[in-house]
C-alpha positions in Angstrom: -4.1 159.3 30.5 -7.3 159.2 33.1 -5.8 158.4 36.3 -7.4 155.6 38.3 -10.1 156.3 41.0 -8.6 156.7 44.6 -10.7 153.6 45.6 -8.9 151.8 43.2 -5.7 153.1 44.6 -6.4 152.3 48.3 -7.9 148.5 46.7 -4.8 147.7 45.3 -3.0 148.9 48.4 -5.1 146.8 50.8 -4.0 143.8 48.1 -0.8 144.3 48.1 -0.5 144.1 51.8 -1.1 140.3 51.9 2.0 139.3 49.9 4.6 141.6 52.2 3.1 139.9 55.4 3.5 136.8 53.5 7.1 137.4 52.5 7.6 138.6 55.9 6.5 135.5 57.2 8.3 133.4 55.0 11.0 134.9 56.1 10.7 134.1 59.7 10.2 130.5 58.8 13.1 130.6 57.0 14.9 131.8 59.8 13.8 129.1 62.2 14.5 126.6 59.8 17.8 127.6 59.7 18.2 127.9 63.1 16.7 124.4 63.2 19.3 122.8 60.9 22.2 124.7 63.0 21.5 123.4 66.3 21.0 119.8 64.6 24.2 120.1 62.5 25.6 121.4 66.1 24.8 117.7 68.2 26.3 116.0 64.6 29.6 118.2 65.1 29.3 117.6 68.6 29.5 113.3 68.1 31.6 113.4 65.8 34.6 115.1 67.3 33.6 113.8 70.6 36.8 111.5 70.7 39.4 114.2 69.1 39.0 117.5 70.2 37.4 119.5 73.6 37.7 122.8 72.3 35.2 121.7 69.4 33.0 120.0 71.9 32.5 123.9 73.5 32.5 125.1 70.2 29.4 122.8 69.0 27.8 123.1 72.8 27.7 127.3 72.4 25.9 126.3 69.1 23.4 124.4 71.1 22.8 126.7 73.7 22.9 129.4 71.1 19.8 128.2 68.9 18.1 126.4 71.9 17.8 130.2 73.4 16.8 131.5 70.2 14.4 129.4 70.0 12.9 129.7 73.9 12.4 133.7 73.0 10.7 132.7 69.7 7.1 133.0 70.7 6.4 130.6 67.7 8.9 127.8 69.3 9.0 128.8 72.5 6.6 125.9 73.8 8.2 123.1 71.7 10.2 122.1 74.3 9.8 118.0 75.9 10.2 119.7 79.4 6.4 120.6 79.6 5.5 117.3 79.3 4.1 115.7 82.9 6.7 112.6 82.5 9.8 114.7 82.6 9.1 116.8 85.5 11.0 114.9 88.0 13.8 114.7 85.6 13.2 118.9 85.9 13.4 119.0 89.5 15.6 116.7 90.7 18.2 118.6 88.3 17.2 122.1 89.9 17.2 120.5 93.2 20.9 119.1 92.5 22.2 122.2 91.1 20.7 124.2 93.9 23.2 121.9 96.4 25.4 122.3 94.2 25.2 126.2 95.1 25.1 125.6 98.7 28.0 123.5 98.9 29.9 126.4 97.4 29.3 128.3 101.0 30.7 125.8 102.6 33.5 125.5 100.4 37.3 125.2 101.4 38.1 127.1 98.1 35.4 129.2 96.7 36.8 129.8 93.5 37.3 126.3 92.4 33.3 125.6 93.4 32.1 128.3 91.9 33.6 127.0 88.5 33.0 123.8 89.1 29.3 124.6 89.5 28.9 126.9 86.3 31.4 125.2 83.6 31.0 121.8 84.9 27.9 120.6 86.6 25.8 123.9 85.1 27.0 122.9 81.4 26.2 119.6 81.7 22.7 119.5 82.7 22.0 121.9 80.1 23.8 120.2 77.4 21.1 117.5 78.7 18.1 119.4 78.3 19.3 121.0 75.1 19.8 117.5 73.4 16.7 116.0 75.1 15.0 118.8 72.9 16.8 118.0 69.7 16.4 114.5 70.0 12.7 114.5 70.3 13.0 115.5 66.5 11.6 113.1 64.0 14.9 111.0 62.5 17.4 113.0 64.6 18.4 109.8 67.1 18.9 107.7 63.8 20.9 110.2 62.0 23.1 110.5 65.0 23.6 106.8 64.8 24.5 107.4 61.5 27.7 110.2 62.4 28.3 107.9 65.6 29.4 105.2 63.1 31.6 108.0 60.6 33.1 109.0 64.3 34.2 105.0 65.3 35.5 104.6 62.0 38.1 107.7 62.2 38.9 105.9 66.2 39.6 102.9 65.0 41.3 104.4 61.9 43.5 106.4 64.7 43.8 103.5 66.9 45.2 101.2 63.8 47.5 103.6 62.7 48.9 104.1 66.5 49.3 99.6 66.7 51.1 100.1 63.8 53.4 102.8 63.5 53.6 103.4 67.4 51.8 107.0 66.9 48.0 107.7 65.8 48.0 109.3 62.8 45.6 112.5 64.0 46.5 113.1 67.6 50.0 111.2 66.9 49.5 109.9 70.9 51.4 106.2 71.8 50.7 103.2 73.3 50.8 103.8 76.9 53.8 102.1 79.0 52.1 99.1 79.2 51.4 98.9 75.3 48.0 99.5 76.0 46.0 101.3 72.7 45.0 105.1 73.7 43.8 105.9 70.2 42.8 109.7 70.0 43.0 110.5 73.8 45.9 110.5 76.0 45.4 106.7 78.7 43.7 103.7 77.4 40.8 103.7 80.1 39.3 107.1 78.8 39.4 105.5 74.8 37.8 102.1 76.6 35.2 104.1 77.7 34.3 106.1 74.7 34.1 102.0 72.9 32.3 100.8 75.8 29.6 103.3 75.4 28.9 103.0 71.7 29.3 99.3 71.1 25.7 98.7 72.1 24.5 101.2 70.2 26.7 99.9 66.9 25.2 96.0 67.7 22.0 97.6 67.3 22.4 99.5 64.5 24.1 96.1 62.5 20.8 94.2 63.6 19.2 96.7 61.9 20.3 96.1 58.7 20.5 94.1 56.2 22.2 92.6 53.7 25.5 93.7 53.1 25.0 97.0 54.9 25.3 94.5 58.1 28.3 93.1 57.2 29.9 96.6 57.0 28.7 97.6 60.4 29.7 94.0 61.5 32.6 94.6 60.3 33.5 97.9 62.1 31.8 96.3 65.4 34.1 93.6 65.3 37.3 96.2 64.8 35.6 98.3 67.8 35.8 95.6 70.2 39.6 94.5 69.0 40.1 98.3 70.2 38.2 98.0 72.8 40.2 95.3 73.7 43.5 96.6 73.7 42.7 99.1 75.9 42.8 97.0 78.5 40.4 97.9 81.1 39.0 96.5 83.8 36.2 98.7 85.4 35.3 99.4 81.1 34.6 95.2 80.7 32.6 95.5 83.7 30.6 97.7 82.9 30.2 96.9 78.8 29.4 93.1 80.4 26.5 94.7 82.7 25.7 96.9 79.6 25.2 93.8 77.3 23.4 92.0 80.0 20.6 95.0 80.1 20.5 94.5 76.2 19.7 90.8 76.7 17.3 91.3 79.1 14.3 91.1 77.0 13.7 88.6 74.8 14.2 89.7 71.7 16.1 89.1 68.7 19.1 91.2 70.1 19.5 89.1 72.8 22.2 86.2 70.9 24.0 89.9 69.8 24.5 90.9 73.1 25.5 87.7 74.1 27.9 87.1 71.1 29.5 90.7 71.4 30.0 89.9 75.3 32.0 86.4 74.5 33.8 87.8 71.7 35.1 91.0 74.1 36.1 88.4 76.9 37.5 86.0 74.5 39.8 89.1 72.8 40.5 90.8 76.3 42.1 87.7 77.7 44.1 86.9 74.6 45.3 90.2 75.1 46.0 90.0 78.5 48.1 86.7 78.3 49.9 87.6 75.2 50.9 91.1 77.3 51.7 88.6 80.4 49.4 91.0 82.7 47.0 88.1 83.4 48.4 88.2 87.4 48.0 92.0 87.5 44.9 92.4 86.6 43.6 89.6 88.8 45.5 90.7 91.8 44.3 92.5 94.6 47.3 93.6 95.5 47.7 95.5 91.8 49.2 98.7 92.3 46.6 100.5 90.6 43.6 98.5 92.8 45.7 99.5 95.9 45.9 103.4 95.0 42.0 103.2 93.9 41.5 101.4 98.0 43.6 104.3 99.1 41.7 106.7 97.2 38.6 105.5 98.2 39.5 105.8 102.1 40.4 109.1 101.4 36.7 110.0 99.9 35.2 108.4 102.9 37.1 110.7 105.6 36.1 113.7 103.3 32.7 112.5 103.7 32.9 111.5 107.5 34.3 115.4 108.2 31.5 116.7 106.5 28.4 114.3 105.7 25.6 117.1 105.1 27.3 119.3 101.9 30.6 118.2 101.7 33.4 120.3 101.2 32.4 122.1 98.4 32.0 121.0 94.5 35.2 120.8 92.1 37.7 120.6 95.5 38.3 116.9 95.8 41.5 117.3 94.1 42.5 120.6 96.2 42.1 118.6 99.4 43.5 115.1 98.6 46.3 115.5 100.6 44.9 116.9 103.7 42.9 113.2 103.7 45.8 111.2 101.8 46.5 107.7 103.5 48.2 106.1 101.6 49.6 105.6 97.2 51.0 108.1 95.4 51.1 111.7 97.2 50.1 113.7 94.8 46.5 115.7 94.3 44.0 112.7 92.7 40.7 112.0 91.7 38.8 109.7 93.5 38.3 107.3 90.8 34.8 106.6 91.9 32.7 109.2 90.7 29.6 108.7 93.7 32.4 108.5 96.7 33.7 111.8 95.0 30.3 113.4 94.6 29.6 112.4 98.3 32.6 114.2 99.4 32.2 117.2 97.5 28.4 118.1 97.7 27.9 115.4 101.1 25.1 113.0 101.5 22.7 115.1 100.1 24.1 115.4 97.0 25.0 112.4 96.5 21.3 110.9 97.1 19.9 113.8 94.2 22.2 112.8 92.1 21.1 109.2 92.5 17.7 110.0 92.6 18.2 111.5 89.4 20.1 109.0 87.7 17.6 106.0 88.7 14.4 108.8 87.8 15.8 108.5 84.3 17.4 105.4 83.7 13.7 104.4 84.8 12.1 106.3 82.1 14.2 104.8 79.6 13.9 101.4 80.8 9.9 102.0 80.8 10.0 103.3 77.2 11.7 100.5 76.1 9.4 98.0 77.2 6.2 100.2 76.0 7.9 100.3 72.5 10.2 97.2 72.4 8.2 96.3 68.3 9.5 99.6 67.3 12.9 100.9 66.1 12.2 103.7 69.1 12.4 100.6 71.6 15.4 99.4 69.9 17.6 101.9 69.5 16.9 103.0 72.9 17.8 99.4 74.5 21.5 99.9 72.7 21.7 103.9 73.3 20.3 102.6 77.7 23.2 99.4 77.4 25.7 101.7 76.5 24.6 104.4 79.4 24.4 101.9 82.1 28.2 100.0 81.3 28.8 103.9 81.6 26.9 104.4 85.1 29.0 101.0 86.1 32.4 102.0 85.3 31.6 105.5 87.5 32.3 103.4 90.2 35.7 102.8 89.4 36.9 105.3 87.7 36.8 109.4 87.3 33.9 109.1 84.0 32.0 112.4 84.9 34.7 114.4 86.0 36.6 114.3 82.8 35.4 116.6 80.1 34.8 114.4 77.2 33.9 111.6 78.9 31.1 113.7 80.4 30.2 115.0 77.4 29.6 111.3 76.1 27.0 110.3 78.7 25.3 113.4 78.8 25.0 113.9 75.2 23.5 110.1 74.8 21.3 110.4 77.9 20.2 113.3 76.6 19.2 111.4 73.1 17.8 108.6 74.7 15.5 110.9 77.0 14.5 112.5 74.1 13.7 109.5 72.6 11.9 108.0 75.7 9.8 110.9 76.1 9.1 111.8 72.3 5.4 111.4 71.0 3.8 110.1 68.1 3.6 106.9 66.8 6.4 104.6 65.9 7.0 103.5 62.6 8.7 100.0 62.0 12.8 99.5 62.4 12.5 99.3 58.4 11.0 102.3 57.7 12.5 104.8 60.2 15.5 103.7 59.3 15.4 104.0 55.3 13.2 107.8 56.7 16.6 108.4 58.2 19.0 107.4 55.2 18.4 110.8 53.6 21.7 112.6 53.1 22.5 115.6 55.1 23.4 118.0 52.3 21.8 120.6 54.2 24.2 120.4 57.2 27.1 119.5 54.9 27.2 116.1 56.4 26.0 113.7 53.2 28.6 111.5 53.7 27.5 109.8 56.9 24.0 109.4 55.5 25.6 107.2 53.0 27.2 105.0 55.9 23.9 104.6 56.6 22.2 103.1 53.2 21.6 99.6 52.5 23.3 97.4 49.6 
């Protein structure tokens, strides 16, 4: 046997190069396409056991933050980020400039430790949860797929909720009523389950006028039993805020508008029947309400904290530690403020307080500008429902403790951070029809084919 020339050897060499890059390649693509599909799977995990369960919510958040880093040191991925983009950098710096007082308030803290936590596994995790679902909600059919394992999510709540009005004890979290019979589904007082519904019933309107056929009557359906949840829970500051919610859907005219207005009579109409057939129609009216008088009390409280130290407060995460120093009145015991701006004012002082605002109107701005840039689109309309539900949110802050309670934090920066992506995502819109039969295809992939089939139309 004549072996071959050694210029055939080094030819066959230098050709057999191209297919081990090639494979090498491949396999990097691979890789980020995996990485890809476990940070999306992560922000589905992360909905759906939004109501059930905080240690999953860290669990799906360090799957975030995991890929997102990944892909930030990937030089091939590294730029596809929404952050560079001109329009979301004073989203950028008024976060950095609220985190940095933050920071500062923690040297003027009366308990260092607590501010120091405070900063980095509150206020620190949820600004990056922000970014990090900004980014993974820029992705074409991400926000309507979410939609998608929002509605598996309310149908296991209302599931829990049913079971709990029935048999006195939820079936998964096996909570009860509260001691006024109010429904607390799969968290432990009605006001934090009346907040979770108050968020997403925009969102669940908009995805029923969506549809068609009798795919709407299925979302109608679990709309309707939402609300009669939403209901039962029973509170105050969460009507409030779902009514000012619906009234931002309404704004524009558009077909959604009768929806909003429909859902809003319906909740009324369901909350009062409620609250006479309970015989709290006088409480909940009444000024002098135990609960409105501890919230007044509260409140007074906040503002001393504030008037003892107006420029950084007395340091993040320690409104609780110094309660009773500023107590005046209700039950003497360490409390929340139960409005989350007083509360932020006392903590980080005036300052902080006007950043965060500065951020929250920056953004709610954006959205509110994308909407009426892409109102023809589904874009525009799912971002109305995702801004209604954000806003009742922003509302009820002022009565209540909403972004100092885990969950409750994670639901409005998890959806801010899917309608920012939304606002600020590029290309061009397809039509409500088409994005959303785009979206329909199932999740095998991420394990999750059984909310794309929620999804399909009849």
């Amino acid at each position: 046997m004549i072996p071959p020339p050694a210029a055939s050897l080094k030819g066959s060499a230098q050709r057999a190069e191209p297919p081990s890059a090639d494979a090498a390649g491949g396999g990097m693509n691979r890789l980020r396409h995996g990485v890809a599909l476990v940070q999306e799977g992560s922000l589905y995990a992360l909905l759906l056991f939004l109501p059930f369960s905080k240690a999953a919510l860290e669990v799906a958040f360090g799957g975030l933050l995991i890929t997102w880093l990944v892909m930030r040191l990937d030089p091939k991925t590294r730029a596809q980020t929404l952050w560079r983009k001109p329009q979301l950098q004073p989203l950028l710096w008024a976060a950095a400039v609220f985190l940095s007082i933050c920071a500062l308030s923690t040297l003027v803290s009366t308990d260092l430790t607590l501010s120091l936590r405070g900063l980095t596994r509150k206020w620190l995790e949820y600004v990056v949860l922000f970014a990090i679902v900004t980014d993974v909600a820029s992705q074409p059919g991400v926000a309507q797929r979410s939609l998608q394992v929002l509605v598996a999510s309310a149908c296991v709540v209302v599931f829990e909720g049913v079971t709990q009005e029935r048999y006195g004890n939820g079936f998964f979290r096996d909570y009860r009523l509260d001691f006024f019979r109010r429904m607390t589904g799969p968290y432990e007082n009605p006001i934090d389950l009346a907040t979770y519904l108050m968020v997403i019933i925009p969102p669940l309107i908009v995805y029923m006028f969506l549809r068609h056929g009798a795919a709407r009557w299925r979302v109608g359906a679990l709309a309707l039993a939402v609300i009669l949840c939403f209901a039962r829970a029973s509170s105050l500051g969460a009507w409030m805020g779902l009514g000012i919610g619906l009234m931002v859907m309404g704004w524009e005219k558009t077909a959604l508008r009768r929806y909003a207005v429909r859902t809003l009579v319906m909740a009324i109409v369901l909350g009062g029947a409620f609250l006479v057939g309970s015989g709290r129609v006088r409480s909940a009216l009444s000024l002098s309400d135990i609960g409105k008088q501890d919230r007044l009390a509260m409140w007074q409280s906040a503002f001393r904290m504030i008037g003892d130290r107006p420029v950084l407060g007395q340091g993040v995460n320690t409104f609780m530690a110094n309660y009773l120093e500023y107590w005046v009145g209700g039950e003497r015991s360490p409390r929340y403020a139960h409005n989350c701006y007083l509360q932020m004012g006392a903590e980080t002082g005036l300052v902080g307080l006007w950043v965060f605002l500065s951020f929250l109107w920056s953004v709610v701005g954006l959205w509110w500008s994308a909407v009426r840039q892409r109102l023809d689109g589904s874009t525009g309309v799912l971002l109305l429902g995702l801004m209604a539900g954000l806003v009742a949110f922003l509302i009820q802050a002022a009565v209540d403790t909403n972004f100092y309670s885990l969950r409750q934090a994670f639901l409005f920066w998890t959806f801010a951070g899917i309608a920012t992506g939304l606002a600020a995502g590029h290309g061009p819109q397809p039509s409500p029809s088409s994005a959303l039969r785009a979206s329909e295809r199932p999740l095998r992939s991420l394990g999750e084919a059984g909310y794309g089939r929620l999804g399909q139309s009849a």
